[in-house]
C-alpha positions as CSV (number, residue, x, y, z in Angstrom):
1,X,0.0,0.0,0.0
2,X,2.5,2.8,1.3
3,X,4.7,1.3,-2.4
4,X,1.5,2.3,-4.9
5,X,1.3,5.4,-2.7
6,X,4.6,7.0,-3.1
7,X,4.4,5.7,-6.7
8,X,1.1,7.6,-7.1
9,X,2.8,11.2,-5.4
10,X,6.0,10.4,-7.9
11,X,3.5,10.5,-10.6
12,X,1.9,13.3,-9.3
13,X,5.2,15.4,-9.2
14,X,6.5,14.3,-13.0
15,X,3.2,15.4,-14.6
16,X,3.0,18.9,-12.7
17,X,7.1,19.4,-14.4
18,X,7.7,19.9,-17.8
19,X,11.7,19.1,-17.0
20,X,10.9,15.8,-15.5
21,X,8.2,14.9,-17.7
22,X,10.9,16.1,-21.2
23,X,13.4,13.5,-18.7
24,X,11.1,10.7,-18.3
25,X,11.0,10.4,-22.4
26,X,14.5,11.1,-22.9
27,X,15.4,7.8,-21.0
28,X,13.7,5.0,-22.7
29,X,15.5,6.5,-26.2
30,X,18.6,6.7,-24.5
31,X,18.5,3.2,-23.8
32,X,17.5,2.1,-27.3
33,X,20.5,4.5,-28.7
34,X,22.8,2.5,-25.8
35,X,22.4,-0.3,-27.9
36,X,24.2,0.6,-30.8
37,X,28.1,1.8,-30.6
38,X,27.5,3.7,-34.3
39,X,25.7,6.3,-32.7
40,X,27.8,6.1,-29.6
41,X,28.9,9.8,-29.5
42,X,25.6,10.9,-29.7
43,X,24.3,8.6,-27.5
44,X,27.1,10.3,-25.0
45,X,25.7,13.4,-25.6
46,X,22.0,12.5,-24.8
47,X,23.4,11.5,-22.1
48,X,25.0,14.3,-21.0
49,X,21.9,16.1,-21.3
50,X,19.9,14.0,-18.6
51,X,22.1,14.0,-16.7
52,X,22.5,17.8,-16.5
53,X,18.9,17.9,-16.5
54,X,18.3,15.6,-13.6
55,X,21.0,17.4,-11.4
56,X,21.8,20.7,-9.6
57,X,22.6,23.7,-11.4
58,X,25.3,23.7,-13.2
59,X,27.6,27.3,-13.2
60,X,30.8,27.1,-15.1
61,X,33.8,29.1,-13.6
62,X,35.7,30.8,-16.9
63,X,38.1,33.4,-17.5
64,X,41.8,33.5,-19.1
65,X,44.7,32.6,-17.2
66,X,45.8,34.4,-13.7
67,X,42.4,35.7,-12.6
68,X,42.0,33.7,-10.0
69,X,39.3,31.2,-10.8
70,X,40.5,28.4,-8.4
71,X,40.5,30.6,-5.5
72,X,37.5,32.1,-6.1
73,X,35.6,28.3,-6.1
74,X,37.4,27.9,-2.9
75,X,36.4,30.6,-1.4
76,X,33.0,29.3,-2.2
77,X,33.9,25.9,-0.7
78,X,35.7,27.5,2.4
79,X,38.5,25.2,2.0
80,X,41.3,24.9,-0.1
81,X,40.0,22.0,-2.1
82,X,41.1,22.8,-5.3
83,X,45.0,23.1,-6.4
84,X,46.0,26.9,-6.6
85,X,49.2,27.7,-9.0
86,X,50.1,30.9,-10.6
87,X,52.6,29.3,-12.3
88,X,50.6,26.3,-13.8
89,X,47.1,27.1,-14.7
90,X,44.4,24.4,-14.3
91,X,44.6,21.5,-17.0
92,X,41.9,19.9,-16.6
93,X,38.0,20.9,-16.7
94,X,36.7,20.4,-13.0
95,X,33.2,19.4,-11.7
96,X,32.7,20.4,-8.0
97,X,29.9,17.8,-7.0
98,X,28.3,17.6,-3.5
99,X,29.4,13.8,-1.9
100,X,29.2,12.2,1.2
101,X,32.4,10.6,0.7
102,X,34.8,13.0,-0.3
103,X,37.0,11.7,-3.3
104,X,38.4,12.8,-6.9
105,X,37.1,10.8,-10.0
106,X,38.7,10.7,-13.5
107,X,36.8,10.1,-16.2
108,X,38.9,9.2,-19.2
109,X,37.8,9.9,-23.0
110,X,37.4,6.4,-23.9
111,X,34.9,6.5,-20.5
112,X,37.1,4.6,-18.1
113,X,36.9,6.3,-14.7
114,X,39.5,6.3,-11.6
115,X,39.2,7.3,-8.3
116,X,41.8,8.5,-5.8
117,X,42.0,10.6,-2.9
118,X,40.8,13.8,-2.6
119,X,44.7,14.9,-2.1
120,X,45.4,13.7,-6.3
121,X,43.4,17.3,-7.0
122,X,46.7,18.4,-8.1
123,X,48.4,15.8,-9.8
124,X,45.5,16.0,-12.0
125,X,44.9,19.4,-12.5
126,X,48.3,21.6,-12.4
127,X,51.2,18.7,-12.1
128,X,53.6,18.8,-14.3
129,X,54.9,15.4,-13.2
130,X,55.4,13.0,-16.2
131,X,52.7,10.5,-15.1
132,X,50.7,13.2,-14.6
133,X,51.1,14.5,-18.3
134,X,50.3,11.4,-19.1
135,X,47.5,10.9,-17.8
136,X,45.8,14.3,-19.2
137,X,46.6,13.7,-22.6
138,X,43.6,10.6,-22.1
139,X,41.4,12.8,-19.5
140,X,38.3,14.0,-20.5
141,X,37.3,16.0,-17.6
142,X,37.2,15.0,-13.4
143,X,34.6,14.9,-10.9
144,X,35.8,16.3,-7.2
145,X,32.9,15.4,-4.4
146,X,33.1,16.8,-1.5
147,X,31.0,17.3,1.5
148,X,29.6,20.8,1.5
149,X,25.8,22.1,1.9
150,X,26.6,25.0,-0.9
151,X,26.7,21.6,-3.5
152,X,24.0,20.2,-2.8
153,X,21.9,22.9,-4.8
154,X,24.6,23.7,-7.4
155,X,27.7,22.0,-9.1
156,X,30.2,24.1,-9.8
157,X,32.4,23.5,-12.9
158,X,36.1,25.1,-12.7
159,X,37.4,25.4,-16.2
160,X,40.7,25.5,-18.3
161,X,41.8,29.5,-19.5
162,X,40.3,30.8,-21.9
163,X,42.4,30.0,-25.7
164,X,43.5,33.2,-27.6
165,X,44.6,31.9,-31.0
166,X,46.9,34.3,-33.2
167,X,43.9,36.9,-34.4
168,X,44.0,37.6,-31.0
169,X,40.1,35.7,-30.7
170,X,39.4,34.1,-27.6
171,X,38.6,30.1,-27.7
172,X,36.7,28.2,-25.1
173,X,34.6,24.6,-25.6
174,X,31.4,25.2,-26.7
175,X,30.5,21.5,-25.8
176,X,31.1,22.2,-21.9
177,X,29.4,25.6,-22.8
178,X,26.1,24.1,-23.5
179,X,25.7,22.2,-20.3
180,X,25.5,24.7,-18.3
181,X,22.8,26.5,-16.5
182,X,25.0,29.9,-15.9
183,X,28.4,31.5,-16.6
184,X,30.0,32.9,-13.7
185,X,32.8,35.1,-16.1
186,X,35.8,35.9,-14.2
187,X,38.3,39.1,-14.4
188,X,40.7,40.7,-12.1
189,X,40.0,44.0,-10.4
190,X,42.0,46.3,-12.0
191,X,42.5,43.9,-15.3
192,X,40.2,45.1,-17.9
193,X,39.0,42.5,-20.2
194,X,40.4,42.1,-23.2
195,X,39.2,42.4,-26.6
196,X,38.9,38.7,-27.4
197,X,37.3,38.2,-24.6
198,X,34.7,41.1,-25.3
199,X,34.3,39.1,-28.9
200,X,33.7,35.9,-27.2
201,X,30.8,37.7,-25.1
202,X,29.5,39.1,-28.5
203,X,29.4,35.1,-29.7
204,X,27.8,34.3,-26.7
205,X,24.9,37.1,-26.6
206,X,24.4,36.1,-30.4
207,X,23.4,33.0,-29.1
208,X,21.2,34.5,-26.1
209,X,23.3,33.7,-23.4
210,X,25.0,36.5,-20.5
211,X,27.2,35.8,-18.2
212,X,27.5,37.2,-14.6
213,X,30.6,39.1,-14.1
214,X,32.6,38.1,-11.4
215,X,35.7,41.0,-10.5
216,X,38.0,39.5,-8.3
217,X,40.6,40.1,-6.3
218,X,39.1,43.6,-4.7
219,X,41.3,44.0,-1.8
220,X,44.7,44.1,-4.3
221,X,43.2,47.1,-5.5
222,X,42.0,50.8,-5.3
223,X,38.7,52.7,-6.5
224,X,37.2,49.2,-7.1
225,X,34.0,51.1,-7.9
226,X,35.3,53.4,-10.6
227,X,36.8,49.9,-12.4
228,X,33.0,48.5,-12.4
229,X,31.7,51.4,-13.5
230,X,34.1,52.0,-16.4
231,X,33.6,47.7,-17.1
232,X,29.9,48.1,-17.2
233,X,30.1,51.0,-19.6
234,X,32.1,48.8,-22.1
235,X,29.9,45.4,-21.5
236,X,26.5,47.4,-22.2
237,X,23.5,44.7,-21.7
238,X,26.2,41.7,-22.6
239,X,26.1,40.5,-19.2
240,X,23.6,39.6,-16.3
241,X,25.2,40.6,-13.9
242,X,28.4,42.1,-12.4
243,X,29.8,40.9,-8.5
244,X,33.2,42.2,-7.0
245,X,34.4,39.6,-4.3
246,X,37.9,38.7,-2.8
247,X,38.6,34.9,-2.9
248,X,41.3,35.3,-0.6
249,X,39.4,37.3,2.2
250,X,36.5,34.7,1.5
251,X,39.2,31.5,2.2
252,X,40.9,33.7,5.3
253,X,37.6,34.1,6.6
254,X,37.0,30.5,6.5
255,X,40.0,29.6,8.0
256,X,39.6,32.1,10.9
257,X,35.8,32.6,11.2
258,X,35.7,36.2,10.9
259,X,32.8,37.7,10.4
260,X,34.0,40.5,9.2
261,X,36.0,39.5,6.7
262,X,33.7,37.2,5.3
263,X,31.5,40.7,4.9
264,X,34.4,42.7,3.3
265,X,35.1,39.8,0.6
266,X,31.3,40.3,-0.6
267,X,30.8,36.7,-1.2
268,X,27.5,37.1,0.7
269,X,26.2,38.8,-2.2
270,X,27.6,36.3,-4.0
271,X,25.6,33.3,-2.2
272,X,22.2,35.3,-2.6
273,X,23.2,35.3,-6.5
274,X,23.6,31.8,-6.4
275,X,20.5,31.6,-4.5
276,X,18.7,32.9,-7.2
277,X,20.0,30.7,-10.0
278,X,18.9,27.6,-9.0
279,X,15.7,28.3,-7.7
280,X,15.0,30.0,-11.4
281,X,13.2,26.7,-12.8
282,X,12.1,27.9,-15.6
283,X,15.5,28.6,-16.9
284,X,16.6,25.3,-16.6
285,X,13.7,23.7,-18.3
286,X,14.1,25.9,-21.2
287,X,17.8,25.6,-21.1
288,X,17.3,21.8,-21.2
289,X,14.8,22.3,-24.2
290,X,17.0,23.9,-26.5
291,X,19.8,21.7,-25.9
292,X,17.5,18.3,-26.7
293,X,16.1,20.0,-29.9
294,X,19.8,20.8,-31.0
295,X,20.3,16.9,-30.2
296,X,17.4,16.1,-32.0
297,X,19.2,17.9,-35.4
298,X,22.1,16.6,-34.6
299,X,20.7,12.7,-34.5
300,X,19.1,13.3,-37.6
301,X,21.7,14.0,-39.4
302,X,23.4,11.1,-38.3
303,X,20.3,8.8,-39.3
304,X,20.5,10.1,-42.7
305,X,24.0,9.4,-43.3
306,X,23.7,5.5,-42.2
307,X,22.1,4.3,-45.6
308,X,24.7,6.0,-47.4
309,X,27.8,3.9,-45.4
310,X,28.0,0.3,-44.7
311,X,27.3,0.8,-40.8
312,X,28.9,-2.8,-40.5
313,X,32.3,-1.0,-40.6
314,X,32.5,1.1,-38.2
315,X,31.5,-1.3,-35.6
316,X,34.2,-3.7,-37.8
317,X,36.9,-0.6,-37.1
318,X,36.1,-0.2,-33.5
319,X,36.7,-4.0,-33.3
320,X,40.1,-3.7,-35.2
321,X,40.7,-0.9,-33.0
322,X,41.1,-3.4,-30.0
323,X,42.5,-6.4,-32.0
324,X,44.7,-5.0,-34.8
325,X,46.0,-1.5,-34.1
326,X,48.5,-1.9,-31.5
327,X,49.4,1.7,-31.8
328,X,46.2,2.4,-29.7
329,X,46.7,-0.3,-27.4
330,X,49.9,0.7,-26.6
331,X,49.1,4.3,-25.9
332,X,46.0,2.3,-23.4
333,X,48.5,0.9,-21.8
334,X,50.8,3.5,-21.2
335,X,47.8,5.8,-19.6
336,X,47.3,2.5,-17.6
337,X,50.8,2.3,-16.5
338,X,51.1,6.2,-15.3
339,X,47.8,5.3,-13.4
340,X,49.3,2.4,-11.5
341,X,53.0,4.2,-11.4
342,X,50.9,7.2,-9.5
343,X,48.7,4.2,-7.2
344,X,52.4,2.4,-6.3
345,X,54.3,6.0,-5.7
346,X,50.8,6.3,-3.0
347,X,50.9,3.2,-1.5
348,X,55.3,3.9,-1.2
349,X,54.6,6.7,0.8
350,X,51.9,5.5,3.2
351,X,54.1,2.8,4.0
352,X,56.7,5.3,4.9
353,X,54.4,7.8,6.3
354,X,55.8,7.2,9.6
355,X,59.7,6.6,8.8
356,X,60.5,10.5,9.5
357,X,58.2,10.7,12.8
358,X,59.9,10.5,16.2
359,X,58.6,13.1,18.3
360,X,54.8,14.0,18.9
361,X,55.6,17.2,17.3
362,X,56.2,15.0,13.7
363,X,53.5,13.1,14.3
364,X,51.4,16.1,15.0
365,X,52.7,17.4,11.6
366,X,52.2,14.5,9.6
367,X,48.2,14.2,10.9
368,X,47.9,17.6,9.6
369,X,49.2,16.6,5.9
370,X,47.2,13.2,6.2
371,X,43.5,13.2,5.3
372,X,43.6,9.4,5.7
373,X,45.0,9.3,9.4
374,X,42.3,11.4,11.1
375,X,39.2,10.3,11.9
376,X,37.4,11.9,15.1
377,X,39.6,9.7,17.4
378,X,42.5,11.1,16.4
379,X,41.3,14.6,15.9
380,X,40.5,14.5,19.9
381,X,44.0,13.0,20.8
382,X,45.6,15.8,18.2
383,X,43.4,18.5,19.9
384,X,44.7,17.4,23.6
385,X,48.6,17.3,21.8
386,X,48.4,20.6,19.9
387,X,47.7,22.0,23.9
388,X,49.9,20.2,25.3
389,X,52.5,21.5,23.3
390,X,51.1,25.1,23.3
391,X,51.2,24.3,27.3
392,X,55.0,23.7,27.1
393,X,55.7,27.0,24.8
394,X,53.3,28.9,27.7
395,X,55.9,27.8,30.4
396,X,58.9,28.1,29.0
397,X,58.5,31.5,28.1
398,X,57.8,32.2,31.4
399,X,60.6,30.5,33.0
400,X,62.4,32.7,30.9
401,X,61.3,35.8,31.6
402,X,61.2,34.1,35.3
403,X,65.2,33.3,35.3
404,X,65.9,37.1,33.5
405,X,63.8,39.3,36.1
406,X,65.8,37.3,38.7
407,X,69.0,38.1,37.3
408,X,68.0,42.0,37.1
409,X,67.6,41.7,40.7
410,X,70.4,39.5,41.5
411,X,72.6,42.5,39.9
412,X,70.8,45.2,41.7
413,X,71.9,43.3,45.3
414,X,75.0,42.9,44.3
415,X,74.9,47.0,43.8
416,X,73.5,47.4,47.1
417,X,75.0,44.7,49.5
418,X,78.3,44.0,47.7
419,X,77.3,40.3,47.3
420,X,74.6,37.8,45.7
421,X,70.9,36.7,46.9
422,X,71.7,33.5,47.9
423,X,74.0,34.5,50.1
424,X,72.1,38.0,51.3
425,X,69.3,38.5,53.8
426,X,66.1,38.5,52.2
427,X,65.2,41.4,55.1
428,X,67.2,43.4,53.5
429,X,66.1,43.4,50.6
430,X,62.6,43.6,51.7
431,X,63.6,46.8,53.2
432,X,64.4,47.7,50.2
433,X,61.9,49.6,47.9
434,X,63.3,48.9,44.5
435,X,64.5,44.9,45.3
436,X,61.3,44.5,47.4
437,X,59.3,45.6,44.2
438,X,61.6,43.0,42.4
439,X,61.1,40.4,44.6
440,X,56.9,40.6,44.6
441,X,57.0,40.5,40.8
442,X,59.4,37.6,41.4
443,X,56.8,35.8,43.5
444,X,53.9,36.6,41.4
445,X,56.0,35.2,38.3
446,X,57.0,31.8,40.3
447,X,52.9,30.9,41.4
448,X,52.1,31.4,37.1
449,X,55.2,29.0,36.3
450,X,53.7,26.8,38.8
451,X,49.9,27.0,37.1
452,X,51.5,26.5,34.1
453,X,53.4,23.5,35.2
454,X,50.6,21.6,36.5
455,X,48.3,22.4,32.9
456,X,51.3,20.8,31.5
457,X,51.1,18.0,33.7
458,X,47.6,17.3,33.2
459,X,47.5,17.5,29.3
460,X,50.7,14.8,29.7
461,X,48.8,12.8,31.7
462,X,46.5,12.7,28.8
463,X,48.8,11.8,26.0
464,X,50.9,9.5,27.4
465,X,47.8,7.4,28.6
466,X,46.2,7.3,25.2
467,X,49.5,7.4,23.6
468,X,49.8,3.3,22.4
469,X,46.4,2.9,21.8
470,X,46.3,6.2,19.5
471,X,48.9,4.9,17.7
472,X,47.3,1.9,17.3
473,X,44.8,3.4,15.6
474,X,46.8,5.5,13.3
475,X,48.4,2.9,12.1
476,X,45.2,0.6,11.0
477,X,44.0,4.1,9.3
478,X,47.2,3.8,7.4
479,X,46.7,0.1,6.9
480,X,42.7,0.3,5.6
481,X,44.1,3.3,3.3
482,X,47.0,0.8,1.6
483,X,43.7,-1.5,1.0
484,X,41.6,1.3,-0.8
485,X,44.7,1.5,-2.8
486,X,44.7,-2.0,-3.8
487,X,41.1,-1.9,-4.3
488,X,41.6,1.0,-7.1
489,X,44.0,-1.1,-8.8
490,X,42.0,-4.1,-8.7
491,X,38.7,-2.0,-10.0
492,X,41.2,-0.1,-12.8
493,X,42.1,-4.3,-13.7
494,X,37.6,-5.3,-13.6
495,X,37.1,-1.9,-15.9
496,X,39.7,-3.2,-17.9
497,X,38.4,-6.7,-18.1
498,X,34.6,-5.1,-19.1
499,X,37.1,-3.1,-21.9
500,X,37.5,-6.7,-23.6
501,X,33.8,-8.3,-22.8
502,X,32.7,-4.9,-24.9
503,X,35.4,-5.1,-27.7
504,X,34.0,-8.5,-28.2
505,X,30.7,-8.0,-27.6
506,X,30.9,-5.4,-31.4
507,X,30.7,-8.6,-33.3
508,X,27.3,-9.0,-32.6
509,X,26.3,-5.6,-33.1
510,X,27.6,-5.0,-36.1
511,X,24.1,-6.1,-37.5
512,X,22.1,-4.6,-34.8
513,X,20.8,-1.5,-36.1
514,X,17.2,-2.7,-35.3
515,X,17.7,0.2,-32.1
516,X,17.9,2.9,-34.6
517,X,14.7,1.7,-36.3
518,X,12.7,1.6,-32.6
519,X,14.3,4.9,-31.4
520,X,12.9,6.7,-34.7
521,X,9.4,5.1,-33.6
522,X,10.2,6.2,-30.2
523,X,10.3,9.7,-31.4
524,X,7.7,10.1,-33.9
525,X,5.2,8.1,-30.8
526,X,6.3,9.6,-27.6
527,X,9.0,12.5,-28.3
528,X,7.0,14.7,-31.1
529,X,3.4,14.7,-29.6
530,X,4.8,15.7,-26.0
531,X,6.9,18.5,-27.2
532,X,3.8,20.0,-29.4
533,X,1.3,19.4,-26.8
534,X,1.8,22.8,-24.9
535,X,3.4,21.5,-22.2
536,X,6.7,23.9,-23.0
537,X,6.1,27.1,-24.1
538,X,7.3,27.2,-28.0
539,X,7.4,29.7,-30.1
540,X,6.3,29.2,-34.1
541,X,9.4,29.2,-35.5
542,X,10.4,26.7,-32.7
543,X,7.0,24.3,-33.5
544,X,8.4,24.4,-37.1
545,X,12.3,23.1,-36.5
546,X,10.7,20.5,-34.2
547,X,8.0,19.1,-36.8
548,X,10.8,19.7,-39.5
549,X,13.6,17.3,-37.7
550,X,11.3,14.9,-36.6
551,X,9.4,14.0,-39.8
552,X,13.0,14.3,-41.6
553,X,14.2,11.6,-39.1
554,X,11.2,9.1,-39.3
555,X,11.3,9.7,-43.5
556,X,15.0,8.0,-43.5
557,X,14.3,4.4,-43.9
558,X,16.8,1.7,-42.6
559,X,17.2,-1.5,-43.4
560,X,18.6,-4.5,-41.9
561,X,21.2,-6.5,-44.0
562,X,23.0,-10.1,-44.0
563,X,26.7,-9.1,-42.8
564,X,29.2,-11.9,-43.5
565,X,31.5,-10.8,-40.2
566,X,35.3,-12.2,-40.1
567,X,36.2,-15.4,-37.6
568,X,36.4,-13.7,-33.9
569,X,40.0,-13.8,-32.5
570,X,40.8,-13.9,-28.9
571,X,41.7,-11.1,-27.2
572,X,43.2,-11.6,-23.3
573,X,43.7,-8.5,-23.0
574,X,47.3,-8.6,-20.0
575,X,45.6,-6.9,-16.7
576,X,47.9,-4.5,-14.2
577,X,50.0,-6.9,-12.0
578,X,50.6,-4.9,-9.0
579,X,53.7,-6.2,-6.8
580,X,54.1,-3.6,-4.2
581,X,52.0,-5.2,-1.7
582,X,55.5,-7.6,-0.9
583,X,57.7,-4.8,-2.4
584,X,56.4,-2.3,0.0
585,X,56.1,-2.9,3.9
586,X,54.3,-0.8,6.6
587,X,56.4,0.7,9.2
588,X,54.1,1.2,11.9
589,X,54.2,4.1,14.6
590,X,56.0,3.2,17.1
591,X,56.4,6.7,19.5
592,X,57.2,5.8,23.3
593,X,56.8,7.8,26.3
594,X,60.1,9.3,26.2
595,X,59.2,10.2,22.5
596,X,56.4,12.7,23.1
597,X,57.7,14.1,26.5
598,X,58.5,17.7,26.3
599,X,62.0,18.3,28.0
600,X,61.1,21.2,30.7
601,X,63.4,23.4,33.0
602,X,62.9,22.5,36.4
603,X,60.1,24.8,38.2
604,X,61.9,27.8,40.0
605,X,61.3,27.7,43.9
606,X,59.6,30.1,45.5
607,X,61.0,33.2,46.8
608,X,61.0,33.5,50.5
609,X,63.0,31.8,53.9
């Protein structure tokens, strides 16, 4: 009963949403289009557009090089999650997405995906390690998802620069383009936007898009107002709208929770803007519109050229691709191999994570550069160290200033007496103004070294109780992170295994066309009465590229044909061999007592008879 009741209120919600309705009929073609590896790029692409459809908003992050557009994100995040480099720009096209577990995905162009920790942000954005190059040159884009309530309303997409080609015009991917909901266009305050960049704007308003400014970088810079002002002269009505913010106040803020700063960067204007992007629903739905009628054109065009090629060979190539051209297999295998040279340089350093650390001060150190070793255990026993050691500074600091103030007034008794305290008459020197002075502050200084000593002695307690069983601890976290390690490599070895159960599986599509004829039915049943039926508000011009792409893709008629297909050959395709579990061993924390004790000058006595 309570199943066929949220079934009924699911129901309920699609039909009162064009979006989800226009999503619930874009599924059942993609499925039929899945079918058949001829149309797989536009399958990808159809794709691509539920996807976006069915998700949060989508704002890309562009500008050219130097402007800051990592930083800003961050500042959005709060966090330095994404690698910031003025000397190597972003390399790779970045979707922030909201996860539970936090993690960095790479998805490859021939679809393979990856996943490391969330500290391999760099190596696959601005490294320009070898492995790392090699690993780009075969990355479509990655996926960083991390735990933050700002994501789970909008993904945020941080971009490669802007392309200036020779004429001085400014290139960026119109593909990536296209999925988005919004632009959030970036400049430096004080940096006026170049002309390629104002011709790029022109493209984009041609094609009824405005980006929001974003100026950036405010505190570096004077009569920030005056810079707007003379921007928004030259932009006209190109953009939506224009935002000044400072990334860097924003992250500081973060970091420091200050209130204050977090006002002066401006990013709370910034959040209400964001605020109002994704609750604009109807943008979306006709953004997502546009985008599946383009598709539409686009897999028509493809339907017509079939008949005219003998379909069997392209799905013969692909095949060929796998089996005969070694060239491609070898450059397959050498993205695999930087993949498992960066999982074995990993699981090499966790084993000697703990090597260099012989003091609780290292291992304090080393838990702050570790996102695998903490957990809330170890955050408590860290919290308890860090004091302990900011205990230890407190009092020797004091006995410092203790031991010098006694000096002053060992000299000034010397003066007076012609001879040293400990050998003087403490009468005396109470008799004394100026030494009687000394001796009070003297006093005063001994009972705070003292309070100090016995903090220290209770946050020691602490650590040296929990110390083994901490340690413990850390090292299992180091242990379970060398086995999501091994786990990668063994799931980069099952894609690569489902590589060859789909190479061979080709043979038996190479006559299975039957998908296009079912998808065209699909479309002229279910796809062409929706879309004319009211439920999005068209235009007439639209009504007549609709009817006009449709009825041009049901006219093409396909046929199926008798293919004679070559003998199947087997391909054992050699899986990644991983040998550093025995090359590599553990060396597990292994801190005593005496290890995380703080040495400590012995407590002055006080001073009186």
């Amino acid at each position: 009963m309570i199943e066929q009741q949220n079934k009924l209120v699911t129901e309920s919600i699609v039909s009162s949403n064009p979006l989800l309705q226009l999503i619930e009929r874009m599924k059942p073609l993609h499925v039929l289009l899945n079918q058949n590896s001829y149309v797989k790029d536009t399958t990808r692409r159809l794709k691509r557009i539920i996807d976006d459809a069915s998700s949060q908003t989508m704002i890309l992050v562009m500008g050219k090089e130097r402007v800051g557009k990592t930083t800003f994100i961050n500042g959005l995040l709060g966090r330095e999650v994404l690698s910031a480099s003025s000397e190597h720009p972003t390399a790779a096209n970045t979707f922030i997405r909201y996860g539970e577990e936090e993690c960095v995905k790479a998805i490859f162009l021939d679809g393979m995906v990856a996943t490391f920790d969330l500290g391999k942000v760099e190596l696959l954005t601005i490294s320009d390690a070898f492995c790392a190059q090699i690993i780009r040159e075969h990355l479509d884009y990655i996926e960083v998802f991390i735990k933050h309530d700002l994501l789970k309303n909008v993904t945020i997409v941080d971009s490669v620069a802007l392309e200036v080609a020779a004429d001085h015009s400014a290139y960026f991917s119109e593909l990536l383009v296209d999925r988005m909901d919004d632009i959030f266009w970036v400049i430096r305050s004080g940096s006026i936007a170049t002309e390629a960049e104002l011709a790029l704007l022109d493209k984009y308003n041609e094609r009824g898009m405005k980006p929001h400014f974003i100026i950036n970088a405010i505190d570096d810079t004077e009569n920030v107002a005056a810079f707007m002002q003379s921007e928004s002269e030259r932009y006209g009505g190109k953009i939506a709208s224009m935002t000044a913010v400072s990334a860097t106040q924003a992250l500081e803020a973060a970091k420091t929770n200050n209130a204050q700063l977090f006002i002066d960067s401006k990013y709370g204007e910034l959040h209400k803007l964001l605020e109002e992007l994704t609750n604009n629903h109807t943008k979306k739905t006709q953004h997502v519109f546009e985008r599946f009628v383009d598709w539409l054109e686009l897999f028509r065009k493809e339907i017509e050229q079939i008949p005219q090629r003998e379909p069997y060979l392209s799905a013969f190539e692909s095949i060929e691709k796998y089996t005969g051209n070694k060239g491609f297999e070898y450059t397959r295998q050498q993205r695999d191999m930087a993949l498992l040279t960066a999982y074995e340089q990993e699981y090499e350093h966790v084993c000697h994570v703990f090597k260099p650390v012989e003091t609780l001060y290292q291992l304090l150190q080393t838990l702050a550069n570790k996102l695998y070793l903490r957990d809330d255990k170890v955050e408590e026993f860290e919290s308890v160290a860090l004091q302990y050691h900011q205990a230890v500074r407190e009092y020797r600091k004091l006995h410092v200033e203790y031991m010098q103030t006694y000096g002053l007034l060992d000299q000034q008794y010397r003066k007076l007496f012609g001879k040293g305290i400990e050998r003087g008459d403490l009468v005396q020197i109470n008799q004394n103004s100026i030494t009687k002075a000394q001796k009070e502050r003297l006093d005063q200084m001994q009972q705070k070294c003292g309070e100090q000593y016995r903090i220290i002695k209770y946050y020691e307690a602490h650590v040296v109780e929990n110390l083994y069983s901490i340690q413990n601890h850390i090292t299992e976290l180091a242990q379970k992170r060398l086995q999501t390690i091994i786990h990668q490599v063994a799931e980069l070895n099952s894609q690569r295994k489902r590589e060859v159960k789909i190479a061979n599986s080709y043979v038996n599509k190479l006559s299975e066309f039957s998908c296009i004829i079912e998808a065209q039915h699909f479309v002229r049943d279910a796809i062409k009465p929706y879309l004319l039926s009211g439920a999005i508000e068209l235009t007439e011009n639209q009504q007549v590229t609709i009817e006009n792409t449709i009825d041009g893709m049901i006219a093409v008629q396909l046929s199926q044909k008798e293919i004679e297909l070559p003998s199947e050959e087997s391909d054992q395709d050699s899986l990644l061999h991983q040998e550093f579990e025995t090359k590599y061993m553990l060396s597990p924390l292994s801190l005593t007592e005496v290890d995380v004790l703080s040495d400590l000058p012995d407590l002055p006595a006080p001073f009186m008879m």
